[in-house]
C-alpha positions as CSV (number, residue, x, y, z in Angstrom):
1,X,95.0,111.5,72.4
2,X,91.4,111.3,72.0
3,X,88.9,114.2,73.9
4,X,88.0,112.0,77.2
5,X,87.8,114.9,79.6
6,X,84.0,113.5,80.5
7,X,84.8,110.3,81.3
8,X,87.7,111.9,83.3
9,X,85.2,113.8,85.0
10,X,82.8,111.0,86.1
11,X,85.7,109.1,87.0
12,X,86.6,112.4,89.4
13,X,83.2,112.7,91.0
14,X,82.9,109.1,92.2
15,X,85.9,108.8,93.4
16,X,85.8,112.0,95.5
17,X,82.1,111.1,96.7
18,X,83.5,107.4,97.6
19,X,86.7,109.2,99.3
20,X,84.4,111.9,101.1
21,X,81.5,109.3,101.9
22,X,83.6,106.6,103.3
23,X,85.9,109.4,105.7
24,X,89.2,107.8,103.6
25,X,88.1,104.1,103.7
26,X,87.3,104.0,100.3
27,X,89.4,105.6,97.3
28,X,92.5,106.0,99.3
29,X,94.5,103.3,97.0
30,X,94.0,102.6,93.6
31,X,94.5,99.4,92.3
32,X,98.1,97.9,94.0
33,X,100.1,100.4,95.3
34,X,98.6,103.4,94.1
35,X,97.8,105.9,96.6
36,X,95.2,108.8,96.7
37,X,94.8,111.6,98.3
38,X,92.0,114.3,98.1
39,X,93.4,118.0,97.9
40,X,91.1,121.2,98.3
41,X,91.6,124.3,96.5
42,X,89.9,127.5,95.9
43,X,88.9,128.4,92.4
44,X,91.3,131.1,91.5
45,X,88.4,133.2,89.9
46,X,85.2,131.7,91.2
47,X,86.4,131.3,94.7
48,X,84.7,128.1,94.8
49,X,86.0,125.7,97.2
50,X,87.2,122.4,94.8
51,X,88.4,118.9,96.1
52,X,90.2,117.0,93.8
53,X,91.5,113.5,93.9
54,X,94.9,113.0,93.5
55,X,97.9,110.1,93.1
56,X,100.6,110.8,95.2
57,X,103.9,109.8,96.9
58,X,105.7,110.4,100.0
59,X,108.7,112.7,100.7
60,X,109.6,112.5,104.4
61,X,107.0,114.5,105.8
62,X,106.1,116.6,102.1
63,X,103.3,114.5,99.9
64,X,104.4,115.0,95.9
65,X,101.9,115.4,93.6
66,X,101.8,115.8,89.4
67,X,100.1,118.3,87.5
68,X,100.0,115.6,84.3
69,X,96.3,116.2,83.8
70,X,96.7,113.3,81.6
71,X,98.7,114.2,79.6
72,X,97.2,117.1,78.4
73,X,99.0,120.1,76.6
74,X,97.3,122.6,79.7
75,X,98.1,122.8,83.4
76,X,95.4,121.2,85.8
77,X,92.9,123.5,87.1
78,X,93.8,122.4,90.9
79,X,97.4,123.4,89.9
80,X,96.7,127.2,88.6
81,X,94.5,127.4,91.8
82,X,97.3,126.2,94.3
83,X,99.7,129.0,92.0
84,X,97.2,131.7,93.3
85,X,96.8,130.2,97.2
86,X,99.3,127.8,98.2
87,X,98.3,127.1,102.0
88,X,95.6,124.4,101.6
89,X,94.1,120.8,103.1
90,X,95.0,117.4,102.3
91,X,93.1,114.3,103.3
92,X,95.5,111.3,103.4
93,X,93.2,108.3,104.2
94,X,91.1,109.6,106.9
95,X,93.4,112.1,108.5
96,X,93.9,115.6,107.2
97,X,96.8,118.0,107.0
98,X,97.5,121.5,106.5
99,X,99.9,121.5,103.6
100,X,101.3,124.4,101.5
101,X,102.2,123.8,97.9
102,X,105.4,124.5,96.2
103,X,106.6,124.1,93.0
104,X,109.5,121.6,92.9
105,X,112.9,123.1,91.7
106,X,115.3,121.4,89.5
107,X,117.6,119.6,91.8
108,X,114.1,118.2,93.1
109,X,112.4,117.3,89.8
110,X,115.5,114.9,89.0
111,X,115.3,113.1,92.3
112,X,111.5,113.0,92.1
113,X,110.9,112.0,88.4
114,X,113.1,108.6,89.2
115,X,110.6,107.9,92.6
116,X,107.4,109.1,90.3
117,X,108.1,107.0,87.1
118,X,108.9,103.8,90.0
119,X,105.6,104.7,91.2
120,X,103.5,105.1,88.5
121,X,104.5,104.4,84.7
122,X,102.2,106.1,82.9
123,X,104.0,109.3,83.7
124,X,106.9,108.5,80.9
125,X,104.0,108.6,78.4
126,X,102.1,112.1,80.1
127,X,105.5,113.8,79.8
128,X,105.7,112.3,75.7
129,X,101.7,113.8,75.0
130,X,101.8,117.0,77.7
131,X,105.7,117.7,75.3
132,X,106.3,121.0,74.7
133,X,104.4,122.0,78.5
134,X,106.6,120.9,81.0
135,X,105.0,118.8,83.8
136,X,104.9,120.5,87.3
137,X,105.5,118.4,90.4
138,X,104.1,120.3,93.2
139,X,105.0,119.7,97.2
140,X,102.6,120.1,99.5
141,X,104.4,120.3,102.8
142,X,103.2,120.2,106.0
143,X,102.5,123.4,107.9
């Protein structure tokens, strides 16, 4: 897979910026039937305060989220940062939850891969180029 982590990047930063600048008007769906949510995290080390843009589902109340970066052999930096300090915000169009995230066990990672690759097919081909890493699916549940 070629090095595109800059394009990625851009890509990133105008879609938060839309998302922020617009309160959730703008950014929240992407394309048909993909929807976006923006996730804060603190930088693990820097302690930086980080908002990333993220697909998503729904799981009853929980919002289900994939660390694919990609595609990428390496975890996403959001996800190493969530490992560190789970209890976090969400913004979900323009309304905003407390969440807490947890890795998804087994049992859950079935039942979720099936709703995930319905949702979005470009997953099947992350979990082919991230291979051997496995692919975390995170929960962020309401608190």
């Amino acid at each position: 897979m070629p090095n595109i982590r800059w394009l990625i990047a851009a890509i990133t930063a105008v879609h938060r910026f839309a998302y922020l600048a617009s309160r959730g008007f703008v950014g929240r769906w992407i394309g048909w039937r993909k929807r976006a949510l923006l996730l804060w995290h603190r930088g693990r080390v820097s302690g930086v305060l980080h908002i990333a843009p993220l697909l998503y589902v729904e799981d009853g109340d929980d919002f289900v989220v994939v660390g694919s970066n990609g595609g990428d052999a390496r975890d996403p930096q959001w996800w190493k940062n969530l490992q560190r300090e789970p209890a976090t915000t969400v913004q979900v169009g323009r309304r905003r939850f407390a969440v807490s995230a947890r890795l998804a066990d087994d049992a859950e990672r079935q039942r979720l891969w099936s709703i995930l690759d319905a949702s979005y097919a470009t997953y099947a081909r992350y979990r082919e180029h991230a291979a051997p890493r496995s692919i975390p699916i995170v929960i962020l549940e309401r608190r």
